[in-house]
N, C-alpha and C positions, 0 to 999 in steps of 0.2 A: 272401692266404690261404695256408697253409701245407702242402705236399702232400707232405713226408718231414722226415725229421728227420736235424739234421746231427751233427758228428762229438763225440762227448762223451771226453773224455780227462782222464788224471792232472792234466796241464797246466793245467788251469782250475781244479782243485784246489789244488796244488801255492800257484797263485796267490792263493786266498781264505785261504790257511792263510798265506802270507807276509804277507797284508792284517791276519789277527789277529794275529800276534804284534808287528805294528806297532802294533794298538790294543788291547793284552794287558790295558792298566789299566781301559780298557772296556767289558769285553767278560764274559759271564758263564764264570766257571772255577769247575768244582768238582772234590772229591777223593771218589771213592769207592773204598774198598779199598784204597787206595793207585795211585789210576788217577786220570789227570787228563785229563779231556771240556773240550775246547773248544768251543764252541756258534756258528758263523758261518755266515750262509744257510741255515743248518735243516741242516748238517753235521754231526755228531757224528766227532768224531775222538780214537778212542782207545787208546793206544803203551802197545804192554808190551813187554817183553824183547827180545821176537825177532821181532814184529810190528808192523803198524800198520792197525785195524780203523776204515772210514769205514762211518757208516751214517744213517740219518734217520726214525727210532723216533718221534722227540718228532713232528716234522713231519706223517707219516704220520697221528700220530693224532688229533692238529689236525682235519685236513681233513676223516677219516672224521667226524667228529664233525662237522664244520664242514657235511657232507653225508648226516646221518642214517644211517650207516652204521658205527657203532661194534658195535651190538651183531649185524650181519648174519652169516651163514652162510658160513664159509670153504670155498674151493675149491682143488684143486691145479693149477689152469690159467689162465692170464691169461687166457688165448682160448680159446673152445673148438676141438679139433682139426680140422682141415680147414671151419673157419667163412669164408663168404666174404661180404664186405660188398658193397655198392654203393647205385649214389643211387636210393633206393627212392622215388621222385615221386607214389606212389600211398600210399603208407605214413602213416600216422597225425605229423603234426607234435608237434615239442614246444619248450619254451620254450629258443629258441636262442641266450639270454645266461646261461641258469644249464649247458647244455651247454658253450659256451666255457668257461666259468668254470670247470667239473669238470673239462675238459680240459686246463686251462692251469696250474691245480694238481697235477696229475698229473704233467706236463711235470717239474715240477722235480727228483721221485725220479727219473729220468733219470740225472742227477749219480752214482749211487751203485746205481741198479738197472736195470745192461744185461737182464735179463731181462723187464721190461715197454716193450724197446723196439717191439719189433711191434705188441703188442696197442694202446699208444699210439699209433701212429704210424698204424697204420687208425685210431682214432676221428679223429684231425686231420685227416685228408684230407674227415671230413664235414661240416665247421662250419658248413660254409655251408649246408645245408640237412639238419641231423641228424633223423631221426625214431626212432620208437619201436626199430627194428633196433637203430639206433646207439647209442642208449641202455644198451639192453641187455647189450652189447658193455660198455660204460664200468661198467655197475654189477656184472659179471665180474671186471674190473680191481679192484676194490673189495674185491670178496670174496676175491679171490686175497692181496691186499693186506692185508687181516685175519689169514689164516695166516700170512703169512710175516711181517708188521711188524719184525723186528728182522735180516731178510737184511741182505744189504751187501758190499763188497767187505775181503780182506785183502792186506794187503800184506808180504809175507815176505821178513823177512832173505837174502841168499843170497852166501855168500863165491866163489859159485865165478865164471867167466867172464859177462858178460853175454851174454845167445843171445836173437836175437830171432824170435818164430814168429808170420806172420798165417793166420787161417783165411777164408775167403769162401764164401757158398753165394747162392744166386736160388731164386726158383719162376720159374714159366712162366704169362707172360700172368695173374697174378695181382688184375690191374686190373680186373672185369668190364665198366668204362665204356669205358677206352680200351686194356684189351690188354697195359698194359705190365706188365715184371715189377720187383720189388721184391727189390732188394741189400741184402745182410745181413756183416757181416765184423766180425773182431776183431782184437786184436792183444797180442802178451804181450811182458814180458822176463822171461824164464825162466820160473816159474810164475804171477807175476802180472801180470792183465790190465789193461791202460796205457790201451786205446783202443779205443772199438766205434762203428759207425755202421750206419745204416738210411736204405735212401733207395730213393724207386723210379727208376730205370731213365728217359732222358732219351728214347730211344728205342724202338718197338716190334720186339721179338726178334723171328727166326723159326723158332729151332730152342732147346731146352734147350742146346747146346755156343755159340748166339752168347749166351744170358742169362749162363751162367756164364762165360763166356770175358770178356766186359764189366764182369760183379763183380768177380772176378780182379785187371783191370786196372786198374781204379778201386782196387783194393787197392792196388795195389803203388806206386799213387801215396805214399800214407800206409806202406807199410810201407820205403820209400828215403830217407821224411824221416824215423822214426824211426830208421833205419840212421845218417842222417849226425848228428841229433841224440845218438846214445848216443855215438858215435864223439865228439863234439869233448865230452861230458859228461866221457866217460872219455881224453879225446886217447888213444886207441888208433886203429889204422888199421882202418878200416870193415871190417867182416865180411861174407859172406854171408849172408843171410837165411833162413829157411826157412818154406817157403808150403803152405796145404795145400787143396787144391779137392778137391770129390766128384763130377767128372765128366770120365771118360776121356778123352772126346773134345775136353773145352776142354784137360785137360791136353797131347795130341796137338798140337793146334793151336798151342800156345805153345811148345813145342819143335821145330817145327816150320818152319823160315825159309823155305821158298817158300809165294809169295802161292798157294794153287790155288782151284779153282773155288766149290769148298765154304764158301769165306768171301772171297771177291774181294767178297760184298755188303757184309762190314763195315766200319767207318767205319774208315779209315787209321790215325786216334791210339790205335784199341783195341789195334794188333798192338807198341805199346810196350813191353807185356810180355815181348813176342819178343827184344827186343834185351839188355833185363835181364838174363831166363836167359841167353844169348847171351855176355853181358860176365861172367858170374857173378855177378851180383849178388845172386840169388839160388842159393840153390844146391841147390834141386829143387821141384820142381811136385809135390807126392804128391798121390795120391787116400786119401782119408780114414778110404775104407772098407777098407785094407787094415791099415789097425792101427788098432782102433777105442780099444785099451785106454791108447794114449798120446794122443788125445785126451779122453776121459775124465779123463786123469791131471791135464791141466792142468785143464780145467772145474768139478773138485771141488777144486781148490785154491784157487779164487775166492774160494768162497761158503764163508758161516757164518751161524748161527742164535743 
């Protein structure tokens, strides 16, 4: 059973787009406008000038169709805001192979749409015993999916240095079964976003500073191999990173080399992040909320309609 979802990156992309142009004579190409749509995995990929626009239109509306749900009511929210799930034991059942099944098709705009990675990634953790809550939740996803069908990610030209920047955040005890919280992070080079994961939390937090302090570090797992992977892409000598958390106190704690009492409870390989900044490998811990408008700046360079 699947209880988070793992890391979705350019990489696996990168890869399906090298698989078509190996099977280019097979494969459906078309010309519109003077724009040429490669069609593999339900990817759309399509290069103009100064870009390069992935997205899953056709796919999306496949499935709507495929689940009665072409001509339904669009919403601007995957999930609704402060919605919390759990295994509702008392709750109304419903048929738990056309659930997988919604769910597992859903999975696949993943590839192309970090923005329904949460609201997916709770329906997954219910499969094993979904009822009408759950449902509901998934046919949200739907309708959100309705408005936006032609989102997607872009990928921009950019002549200048490569600069890599990850972000990370958690809730708290967001689990209501067991407590745990659920990690969220991204990652860009320059404007364009390369890599995002969603996962909950292997351990039960006990303060907001140990949740985010353990996203963080889970981060920087991935943002040191992106580090060394841009580096030998570009044989340039590896750079500094640059990291951005919204919470004072994990950022405290990471710049911070004595073990004190306040976090002696957590687990040894979380305070790895300590040695990073430490080495400069990174080369700051911000908090998020002090420049809101340069995050923003990267967020809307993502996404297009």
């Amino acid at each position: 059973m699947l209880h988070e979802l793992g890391t979705f990156n350019l990489i696996r992309v990168l890869k399906s787009l090298a698989l078509g142009n190996a099977l280019k004579s097979k494969q459906s190409t078309q010309e519109v406008n003077e724009k040429k749509v490669f069609l593999l995995e339900c990817i759309e990929v399509e290069q103009q000038k100064s870009r390069i626009l992935l997205k899953q239109p056709t796919y999306a509306k496949r499935m709507l169709s495929q689940f009665g749900m072409v001509d339904c009511n669009a919403t601007k929210y995957p999930m609704e805001p402060k919605a919390q799930l759990h295994k509702d034991m008392e709750g109304a059942p419903i048929d738990v192979t056309e659930y997988r099944s919604t769910v597992g098709c859903l999975r696949y705009l993943l590839n192309t749409r970090p923005d329904l990675s949460y609201a997916i990634g709770m329906a997954i953790r219910y499969m094993e015993w979904p009822t009408a809550m759950h449902h509901k939740v998934v046919k949200q996803i739907h309708r959100y999916l309705r408005g936006t069908i032609h989102f997607g990610l872009t990928y921009v030209k950019d002549p200048r240095e490569v600069n890599i920047f990850g972000y990370s955040d958690s809730d708290l005890a967001g689990d209501l079964n067991r407590r745990k919280s659920t990690s969220g992070m991204a990652f860009y080079l320059n404007k364009n976003l390369v890599s995002w994961n969603l996962q909950k939390q292997k351990t039960v937090t006990l303060s907001s500073c140990e949740a985010e302090f353990m996203a963080a570090t889970t981060a920087a797992y991935q943002l040191l191999w992106l580090r060394s992977f841009v580096s030998e892409l570009t044989e340039m000598e590896p750079r500094p990173v640059t990291f951005f958390v919204d919470n004072k106190s994990a950022i405290a704690l990471m710049k911070n080399p004595v073990f004190h009492g306040c976090s002696k409870h957590t687990d040894t390989r979380f305070h790895f992040i300590q040695e990073c900044v430490e080495k400069g490998k990174m080369s700051r811990c911000t908090d998020q909320s002090i420049d809101r408008s340069e995050v923003s700046c990267y967020a809307s360079a993502t996404w297009y309609a």
